[in-house]
N, C-alpha and C positions, 0 to 999 in steps of 0.2 A: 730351475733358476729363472727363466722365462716371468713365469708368474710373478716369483720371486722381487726380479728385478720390477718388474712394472708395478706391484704394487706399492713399493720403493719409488719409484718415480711421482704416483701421487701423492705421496705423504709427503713428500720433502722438496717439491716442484721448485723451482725459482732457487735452488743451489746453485752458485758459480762461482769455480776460482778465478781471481786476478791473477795476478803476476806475483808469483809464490818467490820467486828468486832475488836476493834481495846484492846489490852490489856495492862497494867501497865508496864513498862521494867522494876520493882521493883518485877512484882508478879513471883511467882516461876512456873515454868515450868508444867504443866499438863498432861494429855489426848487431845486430839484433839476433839473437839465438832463440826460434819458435821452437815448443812442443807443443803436443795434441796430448790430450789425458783426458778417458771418457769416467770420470769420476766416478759416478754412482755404479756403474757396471767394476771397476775397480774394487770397493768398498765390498757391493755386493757377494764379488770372489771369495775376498779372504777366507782364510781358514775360521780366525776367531768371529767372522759374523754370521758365515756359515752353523759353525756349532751353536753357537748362543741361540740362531734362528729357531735349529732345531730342538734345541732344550724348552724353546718358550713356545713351537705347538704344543709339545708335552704335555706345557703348564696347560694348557685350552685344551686338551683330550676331556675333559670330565663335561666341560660343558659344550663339545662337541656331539660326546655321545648322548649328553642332559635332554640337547634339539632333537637327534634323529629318533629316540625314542618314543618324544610326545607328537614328532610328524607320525610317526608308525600309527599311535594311538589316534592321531584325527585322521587317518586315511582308513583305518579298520571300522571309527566310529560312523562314517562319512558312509562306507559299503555297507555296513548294517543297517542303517537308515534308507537306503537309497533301496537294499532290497526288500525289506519292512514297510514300506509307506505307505502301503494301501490297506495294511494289518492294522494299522495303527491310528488313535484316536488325535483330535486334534489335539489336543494339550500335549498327549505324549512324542507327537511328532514335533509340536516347537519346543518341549521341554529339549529333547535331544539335539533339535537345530540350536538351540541356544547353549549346550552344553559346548557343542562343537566351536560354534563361533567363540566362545571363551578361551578354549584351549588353543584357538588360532592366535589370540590376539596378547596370548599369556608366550605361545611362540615368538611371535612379532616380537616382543619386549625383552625376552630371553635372547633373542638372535642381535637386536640390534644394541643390547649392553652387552656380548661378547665380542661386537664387531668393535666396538669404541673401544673398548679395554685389551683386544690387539692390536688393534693401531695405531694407539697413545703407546704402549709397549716398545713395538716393533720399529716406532720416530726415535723412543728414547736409544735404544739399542744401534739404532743405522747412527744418529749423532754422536754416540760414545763412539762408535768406530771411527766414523768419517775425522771426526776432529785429530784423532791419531796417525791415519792414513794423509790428515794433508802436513800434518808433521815432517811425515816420513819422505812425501814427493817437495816438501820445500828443500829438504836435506838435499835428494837426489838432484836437483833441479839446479842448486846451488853448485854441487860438485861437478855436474855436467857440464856449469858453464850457461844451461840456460837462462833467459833476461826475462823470459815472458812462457806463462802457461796458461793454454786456453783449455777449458773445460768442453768439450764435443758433445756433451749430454744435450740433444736436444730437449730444452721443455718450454719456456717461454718464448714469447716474440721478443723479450727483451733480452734475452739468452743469444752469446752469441752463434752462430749457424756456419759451420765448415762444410763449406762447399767440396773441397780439395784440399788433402792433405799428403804431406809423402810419409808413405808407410815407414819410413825410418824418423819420422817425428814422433810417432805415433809411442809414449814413453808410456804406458798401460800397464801393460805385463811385466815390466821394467820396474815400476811401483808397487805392483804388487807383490811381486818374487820379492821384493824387499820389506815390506812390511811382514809377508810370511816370515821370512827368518829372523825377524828385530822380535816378532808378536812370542814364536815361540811355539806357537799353535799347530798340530801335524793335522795334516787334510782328514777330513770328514769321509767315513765310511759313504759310498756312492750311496744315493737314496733309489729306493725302487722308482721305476715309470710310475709315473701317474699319484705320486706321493702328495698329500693334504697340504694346501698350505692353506687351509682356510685354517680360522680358530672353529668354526662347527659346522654342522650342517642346515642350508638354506631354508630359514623359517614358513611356514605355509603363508600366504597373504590373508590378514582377517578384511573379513567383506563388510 
């Protein structure tokens, strides 16, 4: 989720909620009732973004394995040349150097239209949630009694920065246990250590 969440953080940088709590212009004037809500780590939890996440490496399995194949293929190509070179005539030596740089830059162009195409994806997916999720914390936030919600996701300078907060402000787990049961969604089988979030694997660099 680590990964998860950070790559989450760049895609959708400069998200902030205001003041989600909305009160009567009839009711008299109060105290100020703060909570903290680290949104995107919120969001990131749920059950239903969890799953969907995991349904749409799925979708980039084909072109996951599409990359690591033709990296195999320029690492095998790259060793046969390198231990041939001195066998081998000039033409057939740059025939083959040039086959290699092709395949490199045919990877380059494979890796970086799978990287676009999950992360136009995986923005659309976190905002279908998120916009449900801030649904769910105005509901809770209202009921609470809160007047003001600040969002703790550090990302911009212009974001606001919680120095200190008291952990009993801190309405997180509180939003999310409620969007789990409103969503409907039951928790996501644990994923193994070390599980893929890329959509494929890292293209070789054409030179």
């Amino acid at each position: 989720m680590k990964r998860l969440l950070a790559l989450v953080a760049v895609l959708l940088s400069g998200l902030v909620l205001n003041a989600t709590a909305q009160t009567s212009a009839a009711a008299p004037a109060g105290p100020t009732k703060v909570a903290i809500v680290t949104f995107q780590a919120a969001v990131g939890q749920t059950n239903e973004f969890q799953r969907d996440f995991a349904d749409l490496q799925k979708k980039f399995e084909p072109q996951r394995t599409q990359l690591k194949t033709l990296s195999d293929e320029i690492d095998s190509l790259t060793k046969a040349l390198q231990a041939n070179a001195d066998k081998l005539s000039d033409s057939d030596r740059a025939s083959r150097t040039k086959t290699i740089e092709d395949k490199k830059k045919q990877a380059q162009r494979l890796g970086q239209e799978a990287q676009s195409d999950f992360q136009q994806a995986t923005q659309e997916l976190y905002g279908g949630v998120a916009t449900k999720v801030e649904e769910v914390l105005a509901s809770y936030a209202e009921q609470q009694g809160y007047t003001v919600v600040i969002d703790a996701t550090q990302q911009q300078q212009a974001s606001p920065i919680v120095l200190y907060a008291n952990p009993a402000t801190d309405i997180t787990k509180a939003v999310l246990d409620a969007y789990n049961v409103k969503s409907g969604v039951p928790a996501p089988p644990a994923q193994p250590a070390g599980a893929a979030t890329r959509p494929a694997a890292k293209a070789p660099a054409a030179k």
